[in-house]
N, C-alpha and C positions, 0 to 999 in steps of 0.2 A: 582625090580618090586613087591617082594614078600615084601618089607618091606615097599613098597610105603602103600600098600593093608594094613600092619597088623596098621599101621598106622593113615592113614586115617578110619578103623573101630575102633580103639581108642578115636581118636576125635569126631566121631559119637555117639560112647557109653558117652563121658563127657557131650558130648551137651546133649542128653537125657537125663542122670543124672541129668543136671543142672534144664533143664525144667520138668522133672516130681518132683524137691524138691522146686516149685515155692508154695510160702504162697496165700491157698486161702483164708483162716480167721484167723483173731486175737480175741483173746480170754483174756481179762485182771482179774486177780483177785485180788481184795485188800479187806483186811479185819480187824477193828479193829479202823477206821480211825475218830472217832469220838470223840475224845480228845480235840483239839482249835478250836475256835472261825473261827480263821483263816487258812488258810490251810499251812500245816507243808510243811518238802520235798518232801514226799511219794508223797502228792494229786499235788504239784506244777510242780514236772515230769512225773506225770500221765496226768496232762491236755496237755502238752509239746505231749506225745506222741500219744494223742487223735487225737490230729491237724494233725499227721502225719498220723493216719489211721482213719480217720472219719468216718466211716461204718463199725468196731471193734464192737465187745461186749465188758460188761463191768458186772462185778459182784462185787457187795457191799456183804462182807459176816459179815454181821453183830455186834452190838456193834458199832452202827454208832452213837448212843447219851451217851456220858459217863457225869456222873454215873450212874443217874436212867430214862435213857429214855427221853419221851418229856413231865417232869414234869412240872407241874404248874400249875395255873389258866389261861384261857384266856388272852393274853395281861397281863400278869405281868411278873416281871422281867424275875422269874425265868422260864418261858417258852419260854421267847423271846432270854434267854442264850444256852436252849436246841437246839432253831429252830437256832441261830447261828450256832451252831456245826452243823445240817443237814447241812445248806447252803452251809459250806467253801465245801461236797462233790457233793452233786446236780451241782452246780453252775462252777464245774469241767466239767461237762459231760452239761452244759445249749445247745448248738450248737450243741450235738452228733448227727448224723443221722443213729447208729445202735441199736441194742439193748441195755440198761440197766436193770439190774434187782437187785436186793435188797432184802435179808433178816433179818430179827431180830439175835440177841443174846442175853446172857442174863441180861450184862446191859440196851437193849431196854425194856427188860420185867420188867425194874424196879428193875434189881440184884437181883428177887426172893421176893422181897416184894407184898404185897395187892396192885390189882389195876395196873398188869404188864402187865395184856391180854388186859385191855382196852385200856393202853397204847401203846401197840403193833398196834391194829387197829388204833389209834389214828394218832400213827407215818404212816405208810402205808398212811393214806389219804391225810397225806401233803404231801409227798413222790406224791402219784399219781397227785395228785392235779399239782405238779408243772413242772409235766413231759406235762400235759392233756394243759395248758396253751401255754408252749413252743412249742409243736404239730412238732418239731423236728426230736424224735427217732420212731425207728418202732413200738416199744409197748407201744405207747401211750396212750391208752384208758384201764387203769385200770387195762392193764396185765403186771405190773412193780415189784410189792413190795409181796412177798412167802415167804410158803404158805398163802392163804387166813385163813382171820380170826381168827388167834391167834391161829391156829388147828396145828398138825405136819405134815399136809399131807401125803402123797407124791402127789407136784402139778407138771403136767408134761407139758411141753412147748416144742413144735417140732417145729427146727428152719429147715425147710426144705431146704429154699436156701443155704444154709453152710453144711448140713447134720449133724449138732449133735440135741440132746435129752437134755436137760434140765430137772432133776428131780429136787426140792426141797424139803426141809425135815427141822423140827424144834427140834433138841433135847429137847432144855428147855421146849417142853411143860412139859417133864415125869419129869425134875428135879425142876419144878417152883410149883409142888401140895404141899400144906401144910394142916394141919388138919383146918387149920382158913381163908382157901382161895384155895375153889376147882380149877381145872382148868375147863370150860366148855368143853363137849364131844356134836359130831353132835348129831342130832335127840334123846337127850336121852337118849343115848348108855351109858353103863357102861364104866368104866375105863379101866378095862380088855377087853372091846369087841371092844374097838376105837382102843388101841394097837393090836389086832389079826386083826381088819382092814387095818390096817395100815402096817403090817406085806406082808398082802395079796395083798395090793395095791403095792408096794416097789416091790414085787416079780413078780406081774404081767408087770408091769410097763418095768422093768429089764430085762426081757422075752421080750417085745416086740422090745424093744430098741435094746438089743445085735442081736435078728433074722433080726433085717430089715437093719443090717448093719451100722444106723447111728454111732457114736461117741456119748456115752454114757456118762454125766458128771450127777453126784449127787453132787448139793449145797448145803452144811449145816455150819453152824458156828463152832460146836462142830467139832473135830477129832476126830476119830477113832484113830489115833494111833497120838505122839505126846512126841516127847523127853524134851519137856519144861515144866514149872510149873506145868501146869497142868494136867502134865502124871507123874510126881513124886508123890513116894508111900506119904510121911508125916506122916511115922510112929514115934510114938505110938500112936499123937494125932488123927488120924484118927479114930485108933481101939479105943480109950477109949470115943468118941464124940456118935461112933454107935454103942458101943457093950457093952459098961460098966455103969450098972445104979449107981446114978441117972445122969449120966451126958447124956444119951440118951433122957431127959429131953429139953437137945437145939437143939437137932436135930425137935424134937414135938413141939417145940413152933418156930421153922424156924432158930433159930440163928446158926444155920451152913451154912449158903445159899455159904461162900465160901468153903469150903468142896466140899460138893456136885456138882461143876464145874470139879471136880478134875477125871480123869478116872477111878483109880482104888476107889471111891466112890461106896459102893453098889450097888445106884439108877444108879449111871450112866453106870458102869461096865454090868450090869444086860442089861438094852435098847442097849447099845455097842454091846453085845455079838452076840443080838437078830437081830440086823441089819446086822453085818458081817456073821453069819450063813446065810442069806439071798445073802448079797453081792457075797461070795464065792462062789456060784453055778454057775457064771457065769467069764466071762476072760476080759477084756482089759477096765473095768468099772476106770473112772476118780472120785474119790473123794476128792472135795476141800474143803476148811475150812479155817477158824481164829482163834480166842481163845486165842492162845498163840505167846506174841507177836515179834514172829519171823518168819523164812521162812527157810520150808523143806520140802522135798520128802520122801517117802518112799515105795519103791515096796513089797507087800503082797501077796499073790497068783495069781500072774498073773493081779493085780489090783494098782491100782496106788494110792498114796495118798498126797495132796500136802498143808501145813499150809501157809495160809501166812498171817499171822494178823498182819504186823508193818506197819501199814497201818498211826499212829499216835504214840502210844508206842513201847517198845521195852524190853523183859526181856532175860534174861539169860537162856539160853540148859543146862540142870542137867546130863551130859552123855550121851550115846548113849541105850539105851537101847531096841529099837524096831527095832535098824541096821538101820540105817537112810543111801542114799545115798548121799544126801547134805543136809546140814545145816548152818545157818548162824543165828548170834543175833547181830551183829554190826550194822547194817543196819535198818533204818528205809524206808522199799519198798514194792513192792509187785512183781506181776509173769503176764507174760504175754507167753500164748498155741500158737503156729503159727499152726495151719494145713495144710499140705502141700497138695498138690493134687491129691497126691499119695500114701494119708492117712494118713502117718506117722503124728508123732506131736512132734515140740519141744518144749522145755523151757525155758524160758528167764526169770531172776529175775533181776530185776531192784532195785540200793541202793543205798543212797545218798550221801554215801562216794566217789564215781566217777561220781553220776548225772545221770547213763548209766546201762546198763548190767554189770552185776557183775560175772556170771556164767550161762552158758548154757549146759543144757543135753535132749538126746530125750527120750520121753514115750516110748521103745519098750519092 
């Protein structure tokens, strides 16, 4: 009798298990995907898996027009080659009925060239424009494409019925200034007093988000941490570009713009530093990103950090050096969050060498 009892509260415990790790939301990231005309694998088993969760979020993390954004004249070639590249991802998500949202990188900004930030707003209004048409997803009217106006934010979107927090954040605005192409700053503000805003917003933001309980995700393109390209030192050319005259001469007339992507980069090392000082004050914050185009995790104080840029390229991990828990460059994919209803979250990275999931780990 007594083993009837220890048993049947066994099965009782599995069944609870099973239903408190039921998926209330999906959460997609892909980043990077703006390479062909047409869409590669990534976007071909991203639309696959859309179908299967049509009320999924969906996060573009930037670098969605390669190389320079949505260059061109009106109706000439070469804009109607950039607006291809949106398409093959738009045109992914055309029937979505959940959220999508969209950020820049710094090929949208034009790779650091004159005429990136107009570009940025530029791209944004086709981006809304063609979400505002379809009248499909839930943020339809204008709340699609972050931060607003070429600015670094932090813009904050509270998806209530899911319970996560949505920050956005722009690194390139800090790394796209040149002496021959300021970046604009709100109302006037100095350069230094946009960044100490932006500081204070980020922190406040971060504060309300962790106390109210939601799930916490800060979107940005850039990483914070990042065992690919562009977290490798590139020494000595680095230090001799920024530290040695006259060759600190191409850095002042912009021709370092790939440098400057790089982390340990002064410019970018310096905003890095200043965000994670901020980050670290608080526990269970999700940080996603692109950039570098492959897919990894990595736990930092209590904080999570997840790349996934092979959204259309693909480059090579330089070592481990920020102790990565998974990593992968084979794969051209991306990662999809389940939130379960019992809080937890896990991870799913999806690669085109199987079509499918390729590895799964939870955020705890």
């Amino acid at each position: 009798m007594v083993s009837r009892i220890y048993a049947f509260g066994a099965l009782i415990f599995l069944v609870v298990q099973s239903v408190a790790q039921n998926v209330e939301h999906s959460i997609y990231l892909i980043g990077d995907a703006g390479k062909d005309t047409t869409p590669g694998p990534a976007l071909l088993i991203l639309e696959e898996e859309l179908k299967l969760h049509p009320t999924s979020s969906v996060l573009f993390l930037g670098d969605n027009i390669y190389p320079a954004g949505l260059e061109g004249k009106e109706g000439a070639k070469k804009q109607r080659l950039s607006e291809l590249k949106l398409l093959s991802q738009l045109e992914r998500t055309e029937n979505h009925e959940g959220y999508v949202f969209w950020i820049p990188g710094n090929h949208d900004w034009k790779a650091g060239r004159w005429q990136g930030h107009w570009l940025v707003k530029k791209e944004a209004e086709f981006v809304e424009s063609f979400y505002a048409k379809q009248g499909t997803i839930k943020n339809d009217t204008g709340a699609v494409f972050f931060p607003k106006e070429g600015f670094p934010g932090p813009d904050l979107q509270q998806i209530t019925e899911h319970n996560y927090d949505l920050i956005t954040i722009d690194v390139q605005w800090w790394l796209q200034d040149q002496f021959f192409h300021k970046v604009p700053t709100e109302n006037g503000l100095t350069k230094k007093k946009m960044e100490q805003l932006f500081l204070e917003r980020l922190d406040s933001l971060l504060a309300r988000s962790t106390k109210s309980g939601a799930k916490t995700i800060i979107a940005a393109h850039h990483p914070m941490y990042s065992n690919g390209h562009h977290g490798a030192a590139k020494q000595p050319f680095r230090f001799i570009l920024n530290w040695v005259p006259p060759f600190q001469l191409f850095g002042l007339i912009g021709l370092n713009r790939a440098m400057v992507q790089d982390i340990p980069q002064p410019r970018y090392k310096r905003i890095r530093n200043r965000i994670l000082n901020i980050i670290n004050k608080y526990q269970g914050v999700i940080y996603v990103s692109g950039h570098d185009h492959n897919l990894q995790y990595l736990k930092k104080e209590n904080n999570h950090y997840l790349v996934s840029g092979a959204g259309s390229k693909r480059s090579s991990l330089s070592g481990d050096k920020y102790g990565a828990s998974f990593m992968d460059d084979t794969n051209y994919g991306f990662m999809r969050l389940d939130v379960m209803d019992n809080g937890r979250i896990q991870c799913h990275v999806f690669g085109h060498t199987t079509g499918t999931i390729i590895y799964s780990f939870w955020l705890d």
